[in-house]
NUDOTOR-297965 format. One line per 10 residues: their letters; for each residue y, z, x of N, C-alpha, C. Coordinates in steps of 0.2 Angstrom, whole numbers. Each point is the difference from the previous one (the first is absolute). Layout:
A) Y/Z/X/Y/Z/X/Y/Z/X | ... .
END
This chain:
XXXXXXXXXX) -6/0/4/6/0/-4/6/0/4 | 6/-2/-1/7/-2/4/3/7/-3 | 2/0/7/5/9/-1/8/-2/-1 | -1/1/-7/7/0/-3/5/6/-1 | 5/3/6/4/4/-1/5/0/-7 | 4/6/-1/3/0/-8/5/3/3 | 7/-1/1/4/6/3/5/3/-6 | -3/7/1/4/8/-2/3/2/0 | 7/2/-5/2/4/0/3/7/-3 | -7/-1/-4/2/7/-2/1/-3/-10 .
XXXXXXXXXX) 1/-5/-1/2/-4/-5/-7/4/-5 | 3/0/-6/-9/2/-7/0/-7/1 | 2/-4/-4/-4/-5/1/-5/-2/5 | 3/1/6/-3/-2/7/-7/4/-2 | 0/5/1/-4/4/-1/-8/-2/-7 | 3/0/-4/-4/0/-8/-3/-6/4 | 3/-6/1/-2/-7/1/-7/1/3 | 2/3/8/-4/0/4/-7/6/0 | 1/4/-4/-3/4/-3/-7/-2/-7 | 4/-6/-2/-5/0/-4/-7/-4/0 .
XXXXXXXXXX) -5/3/-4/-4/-3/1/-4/-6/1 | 5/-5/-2/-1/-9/1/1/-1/6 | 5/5/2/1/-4/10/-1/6/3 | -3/4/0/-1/7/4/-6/-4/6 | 1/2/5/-5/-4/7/4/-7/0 | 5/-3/-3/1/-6/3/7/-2/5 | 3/6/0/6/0/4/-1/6/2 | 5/-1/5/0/8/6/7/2/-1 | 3/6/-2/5/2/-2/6/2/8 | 5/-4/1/2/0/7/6/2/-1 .
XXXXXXXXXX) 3/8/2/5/2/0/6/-1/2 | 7/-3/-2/3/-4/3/4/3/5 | 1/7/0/4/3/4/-6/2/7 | -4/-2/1/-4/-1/5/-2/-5/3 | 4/-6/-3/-4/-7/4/1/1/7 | 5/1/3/1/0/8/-7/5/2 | -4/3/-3/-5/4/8/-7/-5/-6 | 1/-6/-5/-6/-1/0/-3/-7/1 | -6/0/2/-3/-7/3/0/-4/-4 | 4/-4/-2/-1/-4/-7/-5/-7/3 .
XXXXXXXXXX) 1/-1/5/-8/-5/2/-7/0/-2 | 1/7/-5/-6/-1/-4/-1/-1/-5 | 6/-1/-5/1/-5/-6/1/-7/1 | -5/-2/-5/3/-8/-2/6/-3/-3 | 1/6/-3/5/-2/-5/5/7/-3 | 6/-1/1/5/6/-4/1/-1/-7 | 1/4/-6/2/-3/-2/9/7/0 | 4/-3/-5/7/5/1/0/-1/-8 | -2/6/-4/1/0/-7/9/1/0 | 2/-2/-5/6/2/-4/2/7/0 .
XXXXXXXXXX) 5/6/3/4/4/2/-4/2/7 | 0/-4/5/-3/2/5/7/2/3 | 1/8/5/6/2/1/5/-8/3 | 4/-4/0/3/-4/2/2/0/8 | 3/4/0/4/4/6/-6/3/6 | -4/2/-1/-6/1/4/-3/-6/0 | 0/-6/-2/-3/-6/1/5/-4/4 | 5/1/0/7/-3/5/-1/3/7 | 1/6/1/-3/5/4/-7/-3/5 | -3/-2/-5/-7/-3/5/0/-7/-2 .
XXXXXXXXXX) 5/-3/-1/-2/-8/0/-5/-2/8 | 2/5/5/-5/-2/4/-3/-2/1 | -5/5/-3/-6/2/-1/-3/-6/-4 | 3/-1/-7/-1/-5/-5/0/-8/5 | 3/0/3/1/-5/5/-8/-3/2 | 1/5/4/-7/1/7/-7/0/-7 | 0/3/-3/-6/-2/-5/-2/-8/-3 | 5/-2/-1/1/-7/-2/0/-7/7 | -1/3/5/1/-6/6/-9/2/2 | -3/7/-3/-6/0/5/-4/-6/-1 .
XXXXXXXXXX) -1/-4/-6/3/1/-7/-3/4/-5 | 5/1/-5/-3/3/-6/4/-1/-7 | -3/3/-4/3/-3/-7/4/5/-3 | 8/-2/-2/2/6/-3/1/-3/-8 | 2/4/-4/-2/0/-8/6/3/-1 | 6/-2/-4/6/3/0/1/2/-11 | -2/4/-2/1/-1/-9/4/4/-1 | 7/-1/-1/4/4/-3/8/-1/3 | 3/2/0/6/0/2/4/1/6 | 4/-3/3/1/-2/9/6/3/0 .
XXXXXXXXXX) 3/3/4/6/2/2/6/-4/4 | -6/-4/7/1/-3/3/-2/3/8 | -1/-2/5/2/2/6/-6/-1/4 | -6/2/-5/-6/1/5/-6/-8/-3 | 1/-3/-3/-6/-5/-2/3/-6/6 | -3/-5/2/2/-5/5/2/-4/-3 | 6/0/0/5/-9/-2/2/1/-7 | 0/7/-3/-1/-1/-9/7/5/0 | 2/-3/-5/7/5/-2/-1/0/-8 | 3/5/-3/-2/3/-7/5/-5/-4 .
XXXXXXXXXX) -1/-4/-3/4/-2/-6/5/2/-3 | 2/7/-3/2/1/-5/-4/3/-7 | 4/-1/-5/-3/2/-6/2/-6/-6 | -3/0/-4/0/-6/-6/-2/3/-6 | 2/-1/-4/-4/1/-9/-6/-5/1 | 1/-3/3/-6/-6/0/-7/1/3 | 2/5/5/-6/4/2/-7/5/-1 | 4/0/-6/-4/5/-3/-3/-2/-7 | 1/-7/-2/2/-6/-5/-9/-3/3 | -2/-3/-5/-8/-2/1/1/-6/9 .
XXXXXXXXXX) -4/1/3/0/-3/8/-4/-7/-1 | 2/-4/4/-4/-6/-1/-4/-2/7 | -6/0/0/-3/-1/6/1/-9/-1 | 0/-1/8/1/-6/1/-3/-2/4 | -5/2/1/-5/-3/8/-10/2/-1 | -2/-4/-1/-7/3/-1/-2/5/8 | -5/6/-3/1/5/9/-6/4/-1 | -3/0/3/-7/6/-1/2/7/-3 | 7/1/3/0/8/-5/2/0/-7 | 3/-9/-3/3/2/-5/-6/-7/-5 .
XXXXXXXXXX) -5/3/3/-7/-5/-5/0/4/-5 | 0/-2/-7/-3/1/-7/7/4/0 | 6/1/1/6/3/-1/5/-7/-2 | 2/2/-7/6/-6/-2/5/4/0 | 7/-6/-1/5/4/0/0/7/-4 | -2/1/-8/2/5/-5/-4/7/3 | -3/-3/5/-6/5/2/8/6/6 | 4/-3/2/3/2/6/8/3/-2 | -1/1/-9/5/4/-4/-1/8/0 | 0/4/5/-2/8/-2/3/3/-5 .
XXXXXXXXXX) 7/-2/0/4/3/-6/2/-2/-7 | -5/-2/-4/1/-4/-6/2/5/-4 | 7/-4/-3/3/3/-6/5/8/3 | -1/-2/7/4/7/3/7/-6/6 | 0/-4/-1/3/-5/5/6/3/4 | 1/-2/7/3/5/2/3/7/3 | -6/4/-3/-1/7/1/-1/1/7 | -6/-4/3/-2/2/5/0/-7/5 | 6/-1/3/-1/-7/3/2/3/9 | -6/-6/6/1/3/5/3/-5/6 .
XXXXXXXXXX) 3/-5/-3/2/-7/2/-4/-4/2 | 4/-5/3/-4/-6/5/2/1/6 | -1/-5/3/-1/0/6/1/-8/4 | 2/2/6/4/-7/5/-5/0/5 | -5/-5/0/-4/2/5/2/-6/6 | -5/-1/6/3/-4/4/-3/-8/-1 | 3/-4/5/-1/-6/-3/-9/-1/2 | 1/-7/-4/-9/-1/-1/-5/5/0 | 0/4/-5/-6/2/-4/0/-2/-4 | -4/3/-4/-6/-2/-6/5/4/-6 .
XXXXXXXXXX) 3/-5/-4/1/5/-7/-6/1/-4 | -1/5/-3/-4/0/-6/1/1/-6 | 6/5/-2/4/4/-5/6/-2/1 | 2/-3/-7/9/1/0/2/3/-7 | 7/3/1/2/0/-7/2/-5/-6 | 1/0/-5/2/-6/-3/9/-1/2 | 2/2/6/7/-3/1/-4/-3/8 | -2/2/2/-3/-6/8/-3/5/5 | 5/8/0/-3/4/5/-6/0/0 | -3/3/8/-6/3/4/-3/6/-3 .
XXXXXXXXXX) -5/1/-4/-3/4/0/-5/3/2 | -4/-6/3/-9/3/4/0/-8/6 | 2/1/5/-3/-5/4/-5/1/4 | -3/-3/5/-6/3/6/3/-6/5 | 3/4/6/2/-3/8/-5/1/4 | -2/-6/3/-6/-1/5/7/-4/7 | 5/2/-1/5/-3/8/4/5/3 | 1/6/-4/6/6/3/-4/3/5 | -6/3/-1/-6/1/6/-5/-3/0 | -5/2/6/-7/0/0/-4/-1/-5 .
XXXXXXXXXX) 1/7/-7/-4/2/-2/2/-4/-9 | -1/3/-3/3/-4/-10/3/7/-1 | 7/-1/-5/4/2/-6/-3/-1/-6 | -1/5/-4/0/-1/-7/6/3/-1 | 4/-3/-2/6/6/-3/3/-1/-9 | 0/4/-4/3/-1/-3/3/7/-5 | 7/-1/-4/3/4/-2/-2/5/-7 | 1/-6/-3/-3/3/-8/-6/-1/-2 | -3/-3/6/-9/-1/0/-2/7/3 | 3/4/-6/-5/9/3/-5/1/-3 .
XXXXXXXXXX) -6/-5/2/-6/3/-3/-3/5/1 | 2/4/7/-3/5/0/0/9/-4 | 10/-1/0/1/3/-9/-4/-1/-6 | 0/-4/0/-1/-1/-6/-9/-1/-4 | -2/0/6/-8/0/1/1/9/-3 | 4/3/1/-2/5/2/2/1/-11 | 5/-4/-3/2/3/-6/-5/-7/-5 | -7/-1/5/-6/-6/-4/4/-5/-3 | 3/-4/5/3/-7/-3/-5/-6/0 | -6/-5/-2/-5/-2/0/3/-5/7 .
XXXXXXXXXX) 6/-1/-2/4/-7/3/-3/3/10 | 6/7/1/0/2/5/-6/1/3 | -6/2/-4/-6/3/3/-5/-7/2 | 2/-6/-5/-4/-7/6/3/0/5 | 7/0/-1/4/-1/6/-3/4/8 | 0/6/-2/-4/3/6/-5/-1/1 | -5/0/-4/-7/-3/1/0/-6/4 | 6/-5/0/2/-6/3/0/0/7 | 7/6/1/1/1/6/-5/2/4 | -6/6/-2/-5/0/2/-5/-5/4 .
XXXXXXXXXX) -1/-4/-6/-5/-5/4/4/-4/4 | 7/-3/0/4/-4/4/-2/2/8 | 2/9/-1/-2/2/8/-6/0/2 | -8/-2/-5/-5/0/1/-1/-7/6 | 7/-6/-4/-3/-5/4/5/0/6 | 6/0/0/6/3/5/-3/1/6 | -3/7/-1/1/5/6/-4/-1/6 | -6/-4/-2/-6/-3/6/4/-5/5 | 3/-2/-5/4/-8/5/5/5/5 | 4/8/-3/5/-1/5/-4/6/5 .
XXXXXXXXXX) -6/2/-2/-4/6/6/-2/-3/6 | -1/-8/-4/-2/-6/7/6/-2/4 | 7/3/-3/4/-3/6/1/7/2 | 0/7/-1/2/4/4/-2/0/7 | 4/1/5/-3/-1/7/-3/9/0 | -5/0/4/-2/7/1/0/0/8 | 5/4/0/2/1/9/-5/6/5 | 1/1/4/-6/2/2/4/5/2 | 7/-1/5/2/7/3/7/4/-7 | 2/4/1/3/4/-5/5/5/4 .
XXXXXXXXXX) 6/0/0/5/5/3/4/4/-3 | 0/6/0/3/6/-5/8/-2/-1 | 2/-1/-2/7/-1/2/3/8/-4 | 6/-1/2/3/9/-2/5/-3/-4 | 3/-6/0/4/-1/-2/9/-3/5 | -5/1/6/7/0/6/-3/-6/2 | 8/-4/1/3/-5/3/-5/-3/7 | -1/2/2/-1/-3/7/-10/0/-1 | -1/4/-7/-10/-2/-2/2/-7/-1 | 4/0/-6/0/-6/-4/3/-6/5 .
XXXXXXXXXX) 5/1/3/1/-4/5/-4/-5/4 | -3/5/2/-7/-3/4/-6/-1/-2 | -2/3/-4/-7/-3/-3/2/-7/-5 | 4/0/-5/3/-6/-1/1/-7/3 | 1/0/6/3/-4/4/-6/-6/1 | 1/-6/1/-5/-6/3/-4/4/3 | -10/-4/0/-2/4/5/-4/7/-3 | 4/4/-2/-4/4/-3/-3/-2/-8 | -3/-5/-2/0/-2/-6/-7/3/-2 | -3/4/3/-9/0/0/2/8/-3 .
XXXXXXXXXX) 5/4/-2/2/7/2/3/0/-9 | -2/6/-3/2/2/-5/4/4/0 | 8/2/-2/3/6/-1/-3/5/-5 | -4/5/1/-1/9/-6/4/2/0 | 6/0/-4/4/5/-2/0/8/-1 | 0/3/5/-3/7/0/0/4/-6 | 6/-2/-5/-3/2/-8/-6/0/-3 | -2/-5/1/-6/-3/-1/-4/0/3 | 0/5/6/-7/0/4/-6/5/-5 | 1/6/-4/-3/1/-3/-4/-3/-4 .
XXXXXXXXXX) 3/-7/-4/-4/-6/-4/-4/-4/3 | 1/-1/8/-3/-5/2/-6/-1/0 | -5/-4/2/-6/-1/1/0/-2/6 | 0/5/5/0/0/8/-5/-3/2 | -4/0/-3/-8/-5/5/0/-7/-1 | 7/-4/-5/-2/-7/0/5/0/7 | 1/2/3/3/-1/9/-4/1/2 | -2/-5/5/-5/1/8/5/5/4 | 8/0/-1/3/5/5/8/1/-1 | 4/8/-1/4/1/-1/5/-1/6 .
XXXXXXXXXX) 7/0/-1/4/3/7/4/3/-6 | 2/5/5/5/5/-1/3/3/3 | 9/-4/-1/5/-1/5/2/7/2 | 6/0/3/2/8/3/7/0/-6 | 2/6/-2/2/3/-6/-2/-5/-4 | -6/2/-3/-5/0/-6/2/8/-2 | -1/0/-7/2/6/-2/-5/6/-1 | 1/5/4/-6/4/3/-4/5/-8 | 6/1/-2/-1/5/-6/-5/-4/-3 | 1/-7/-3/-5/-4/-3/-6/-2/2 .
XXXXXXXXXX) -1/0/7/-5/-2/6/-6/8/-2 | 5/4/0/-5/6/-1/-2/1/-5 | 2/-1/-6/-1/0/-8/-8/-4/0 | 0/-6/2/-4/-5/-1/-5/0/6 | 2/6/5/-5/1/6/-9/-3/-2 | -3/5/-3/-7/0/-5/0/-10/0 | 4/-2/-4/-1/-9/2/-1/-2/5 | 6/1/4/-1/-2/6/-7/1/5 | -2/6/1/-5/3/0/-6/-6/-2 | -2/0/-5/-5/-4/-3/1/-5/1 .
XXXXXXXXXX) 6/-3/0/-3/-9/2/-1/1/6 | 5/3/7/-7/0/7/-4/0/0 | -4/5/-7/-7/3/1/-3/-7/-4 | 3/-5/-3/-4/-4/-1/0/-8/2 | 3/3/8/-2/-5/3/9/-5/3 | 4/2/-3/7/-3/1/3/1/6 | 4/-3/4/6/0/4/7/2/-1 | 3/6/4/7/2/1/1/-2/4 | 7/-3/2/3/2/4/9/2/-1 | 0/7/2/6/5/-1/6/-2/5 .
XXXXXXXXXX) 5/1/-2/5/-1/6/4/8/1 | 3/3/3/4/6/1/-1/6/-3 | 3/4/-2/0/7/0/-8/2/-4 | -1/5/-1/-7/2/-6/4/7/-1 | 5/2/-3/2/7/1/-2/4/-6 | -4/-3/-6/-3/6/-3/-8/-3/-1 | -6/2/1/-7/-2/2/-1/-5/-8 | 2/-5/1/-3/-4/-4/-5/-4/3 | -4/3/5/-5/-3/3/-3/2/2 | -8/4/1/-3/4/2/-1/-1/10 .
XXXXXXXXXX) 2/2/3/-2/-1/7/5/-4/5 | 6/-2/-5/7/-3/3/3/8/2 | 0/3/6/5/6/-1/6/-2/5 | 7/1/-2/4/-2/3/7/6/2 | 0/-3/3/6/6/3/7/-5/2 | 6/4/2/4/-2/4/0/-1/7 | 4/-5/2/-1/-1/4/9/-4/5 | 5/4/0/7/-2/-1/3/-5/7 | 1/-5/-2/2/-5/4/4/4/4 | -1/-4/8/2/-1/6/6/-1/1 .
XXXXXXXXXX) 6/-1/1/4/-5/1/4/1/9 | -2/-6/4/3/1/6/6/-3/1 | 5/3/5/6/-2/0/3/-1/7 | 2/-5/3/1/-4/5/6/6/3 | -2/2/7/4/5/2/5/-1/-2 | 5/6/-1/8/0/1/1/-4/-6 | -5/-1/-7/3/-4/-6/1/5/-3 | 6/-4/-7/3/6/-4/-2/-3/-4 | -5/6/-2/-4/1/-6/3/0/-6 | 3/-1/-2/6/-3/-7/-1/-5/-1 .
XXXXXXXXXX) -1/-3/5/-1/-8/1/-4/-5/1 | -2/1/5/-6/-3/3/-6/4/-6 | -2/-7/-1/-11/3/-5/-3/3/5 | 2/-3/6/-7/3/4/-7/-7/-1 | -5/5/3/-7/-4/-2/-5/5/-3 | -4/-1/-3/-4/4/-4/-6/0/4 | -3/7/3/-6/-1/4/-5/0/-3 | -3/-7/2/-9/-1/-1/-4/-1/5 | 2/1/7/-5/-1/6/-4/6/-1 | -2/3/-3/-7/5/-2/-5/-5/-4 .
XXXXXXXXXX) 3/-5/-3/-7/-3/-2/-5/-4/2 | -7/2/-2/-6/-2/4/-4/-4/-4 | -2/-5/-1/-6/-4/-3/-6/2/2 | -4/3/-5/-5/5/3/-4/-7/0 | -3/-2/-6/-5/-7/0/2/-6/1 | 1/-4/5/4/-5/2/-2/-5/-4 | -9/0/-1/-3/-6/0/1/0/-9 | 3/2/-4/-1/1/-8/3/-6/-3 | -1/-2/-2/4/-6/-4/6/-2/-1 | 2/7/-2/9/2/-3/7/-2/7 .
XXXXXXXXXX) -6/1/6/6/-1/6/-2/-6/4 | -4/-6/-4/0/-5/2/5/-4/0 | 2/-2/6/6/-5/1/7/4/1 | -2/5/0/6/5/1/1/6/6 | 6/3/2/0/6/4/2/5/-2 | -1/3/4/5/7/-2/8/0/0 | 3/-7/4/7/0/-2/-1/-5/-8 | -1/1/-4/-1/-1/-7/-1/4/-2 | -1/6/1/1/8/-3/3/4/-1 | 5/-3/5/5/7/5/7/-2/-6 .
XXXXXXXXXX) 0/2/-5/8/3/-4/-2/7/0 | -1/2/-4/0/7/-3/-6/2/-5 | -4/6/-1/-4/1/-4/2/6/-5 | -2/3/-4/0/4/-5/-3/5/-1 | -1/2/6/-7/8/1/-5/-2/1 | -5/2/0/-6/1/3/-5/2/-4 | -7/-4/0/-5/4/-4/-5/5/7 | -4/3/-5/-4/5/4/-8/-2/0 | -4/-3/4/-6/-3/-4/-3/5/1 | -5/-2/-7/-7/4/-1/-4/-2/2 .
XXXXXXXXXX) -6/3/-2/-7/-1/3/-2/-8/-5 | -2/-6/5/-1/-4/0/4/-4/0 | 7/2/2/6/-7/-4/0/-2/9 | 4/-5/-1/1/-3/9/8/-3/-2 | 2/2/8/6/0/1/0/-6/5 | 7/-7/-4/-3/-4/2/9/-1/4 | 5/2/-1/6/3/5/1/6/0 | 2/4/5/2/8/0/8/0/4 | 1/5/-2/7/3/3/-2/2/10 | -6/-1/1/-4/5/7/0/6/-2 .
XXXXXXXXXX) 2/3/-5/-2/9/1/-6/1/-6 | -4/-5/0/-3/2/-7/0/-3/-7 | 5/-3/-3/3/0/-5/0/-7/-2 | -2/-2/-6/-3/-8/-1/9/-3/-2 | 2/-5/1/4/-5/-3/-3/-5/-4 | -4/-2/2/-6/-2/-4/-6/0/1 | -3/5/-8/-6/0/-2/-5/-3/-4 | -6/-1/4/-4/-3/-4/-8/4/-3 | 0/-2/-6/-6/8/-2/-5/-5/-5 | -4/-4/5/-9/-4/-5/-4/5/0 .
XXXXXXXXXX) 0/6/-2/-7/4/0/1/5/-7 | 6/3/0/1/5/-6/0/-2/-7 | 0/-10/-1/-1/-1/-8/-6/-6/2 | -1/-4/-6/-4/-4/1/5/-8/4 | 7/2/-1/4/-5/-1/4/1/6 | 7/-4/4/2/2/6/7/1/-3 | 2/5/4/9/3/-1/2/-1/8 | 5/-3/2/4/-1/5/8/2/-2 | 2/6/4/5/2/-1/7/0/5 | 6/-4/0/3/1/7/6/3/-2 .
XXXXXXXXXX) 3/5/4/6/4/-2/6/-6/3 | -3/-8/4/8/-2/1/2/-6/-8 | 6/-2/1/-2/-5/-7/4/-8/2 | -3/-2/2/1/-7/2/2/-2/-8 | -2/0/-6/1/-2/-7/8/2/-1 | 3/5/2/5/1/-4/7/-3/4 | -2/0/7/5/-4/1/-2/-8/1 | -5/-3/-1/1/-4/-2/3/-5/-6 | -3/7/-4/3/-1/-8/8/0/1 | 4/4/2/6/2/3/4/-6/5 .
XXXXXXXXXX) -5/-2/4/2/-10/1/4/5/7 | -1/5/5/5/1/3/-6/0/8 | -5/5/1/-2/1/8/-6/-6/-2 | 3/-6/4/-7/-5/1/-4/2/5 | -1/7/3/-4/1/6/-7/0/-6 | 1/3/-6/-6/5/-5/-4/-8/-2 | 3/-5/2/-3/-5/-5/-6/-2/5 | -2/-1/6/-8/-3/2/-5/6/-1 | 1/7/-2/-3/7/0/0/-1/-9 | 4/-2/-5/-2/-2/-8/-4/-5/0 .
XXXXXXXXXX) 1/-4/6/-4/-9/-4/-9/4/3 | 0/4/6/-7/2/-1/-4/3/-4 | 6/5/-3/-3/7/-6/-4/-7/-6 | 7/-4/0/-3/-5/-8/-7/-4/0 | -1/0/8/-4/-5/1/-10/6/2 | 5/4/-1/-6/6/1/-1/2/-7 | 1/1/-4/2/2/-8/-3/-6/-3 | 1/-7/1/-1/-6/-3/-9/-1/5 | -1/2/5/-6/0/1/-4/4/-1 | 1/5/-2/-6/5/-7/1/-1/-2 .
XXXXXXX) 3/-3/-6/1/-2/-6/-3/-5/-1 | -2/-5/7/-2/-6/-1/2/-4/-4 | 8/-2/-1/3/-5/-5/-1/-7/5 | -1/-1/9/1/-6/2/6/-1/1 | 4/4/0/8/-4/-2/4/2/6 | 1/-6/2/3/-1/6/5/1/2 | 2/4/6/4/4/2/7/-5/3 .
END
């Protein structure tokens, strides 16, 4: 069966609708004041009943966005404010909208539905009217009023994915108050995602790697960018929702947001344990990670005799750094002056973990731990990612094109460095 989302707010109707027992198991009730932490990748289909909060869907147009390019289907029935659907502006209001509607286009949803079927308010005219609608050019009209406006069309060109959208086409109210018209209607919709949804599952790409983003500039910067096209942004919101094991292997830049990292610790946890790839970049400051322990470790800075430190930067000292296993993968084609900016503290290894640069007194800059899960975590306190992303030290950049290329080969995507 196709997982057809319904999104809530709290509405009785909303409720009674999806409560009852003709469509109870056929839709997944989707909170709307929570879409940001949830994985909508697992529905086919949205639909947005009629008083879904407005302002909270403006608020996440984002979101609504990113859903529609994976691709997916959104279902729009009821009234638009404006701001958050792609390319659609609300029409206004007409007497004529609420006046019997005339279908104009034969359409899977609107089978065994004529126009008199698409009058909810007979003999109330008026009362309860929820406009039309300015949608973008070329789509598909399928509803107008008797003066020309939009009331129901379906866009297959503003995104990836299809629009259903329409205004006074609120079938899902009205299902709710047994209109026979409304209740094909849905029954319509239903099956339309029955044939929809397979065609757009076969365009979703399923990436193999996944990068937590926090939300800062310089994640999205760089993992966005040409080149990393093999790599999914998680929204750390949403890492709670996610389905971590369809990634062969995560990165997790340096300020990723720790409080969240440790929330979902137990996650994280289990997909090493089932076999996945980390690789961490910078601080661990509260344990969201069993056997990552890190400490401080406060930069160095040298200062050319006789310089006035007001002024002069100085240099920041890294000639304590050691490449314990020369021969590993990660330092192919590289040195140790491709390391030397600065690091962010220092881990303390455990029993089994191997330290694959040290500070020389002991202390990992980069750790790597294949024995503690089923899966491998590589940890480095420096972060070539960030100022990459930041577009400022090109020392960091032949030390990131290894990690990717290290990360990209446990994952076994092939993807060329």
């Amino acid at each position: 069966m196709n997982r057809i989302g319904v999104l809530y707010s709290g509405i009785s109707f909303q409720h009674q609708t999806l409560n009852d027992p003709k469509y109870r198991g056929l839709f997944y009730p989707v909170d709307v004041y929570k879409l940001p932490e949830i994985d909508l990748s697992f529905y086919d289909a949205i639909i947005v009943p009629r008083s879904v909060d407005q302002q909270a869907l403006k608020d996440y147009k984002r979101v609504i966005r990113e859903f529609l390019e994976q691709p997916g289907i959104l279902i729009v029935l009821g009234d638009y404010n404006g701001g958050w659907l792609p390319g659609c502006l609300p029409g206004g209001f007409t007497p004529e909208d609420d006046d019997p509607l005339v279908k104009v286009k034969v359409h899977p949803v609107l089978e065994g539905i004529e126009s008199k079927d698409l009058h909810w308010h007979k003999g109330i005219n008026g009362l309860c009217s929820h406009g039309h609608l300015v949608p973008p050019e070329n789509v598909e009209v399928l509803i107008r009023n008797s003066r020309g406006d939009v009331i129901l069309y379906e866009d297959r060109v503003s995104t990836e994915g299809i629009i259903l959208a329409g205004s006074q086409f609120d079938i899902f109210c009205h299902c709710f108050s047994s209109d026979q018209g409304a209740a094909r209607a849905l029954a319509n919709i239903i099956g339309w995602v029955a044939i929809e949804a397979p065609r757009l599952r076969e365009r979703r790409r399923s990436l193999e790697i996944g990068v937590i983003y926090s939300g800062l500039h310089f994640h999205y910067n760089l993992f966005t960018r040409p080149g990393y096209e093999d790599m999914e942004l998680i929204y750390i919101r949403r890492l709670g929702s996610v389905d971590l094991d369809r990634y062969r292997a995560l990165i997790i830049p340096r300020e990723s947001n720790q409080e969240v990292l440790l929330k979902e610790r137990e996650k994280l946890v289990r997909y090493l344990d089932h076999g996945g790839t980390i690789l961490s970049f910078g601080e661990v400051i509260l344990p969201w990670m069993p056997g990552l322990v890190w400490s401080k470790d406060p930069l160095r800075v040298c200062y050319p005799k006789d310089a006035d430190r007001n002024y002069d930067p100085g240099e920041v000292y890294t000639r304590n750094l050691v490449i314990e296993e020369r021969t590993h993968s990660l330092f192919d084609g590289i040195g140790l002056e491709d390391l030397r900016w600065h690091y962010h503290g220092v881990f303390s290894p455990q029993s089994g973990q191997r330290t694959l640069l040290s500070n020389s007194e002991g202390k990992a800059v980069i750790l790597l731990d294949e024995t503690s899960f089923n899966g491998t975590l590589l940890a480095t306190t420096l972060d070539p990612e960030e100022h990459a992303g930041f577009g400022e030290v090109k020392i960091t950049e032949r030390f990131l094109a290894r990690c990717i290329a290290w990360v990209r080969e446990a994952a076994g995507t092939g993807v060329p460095v």
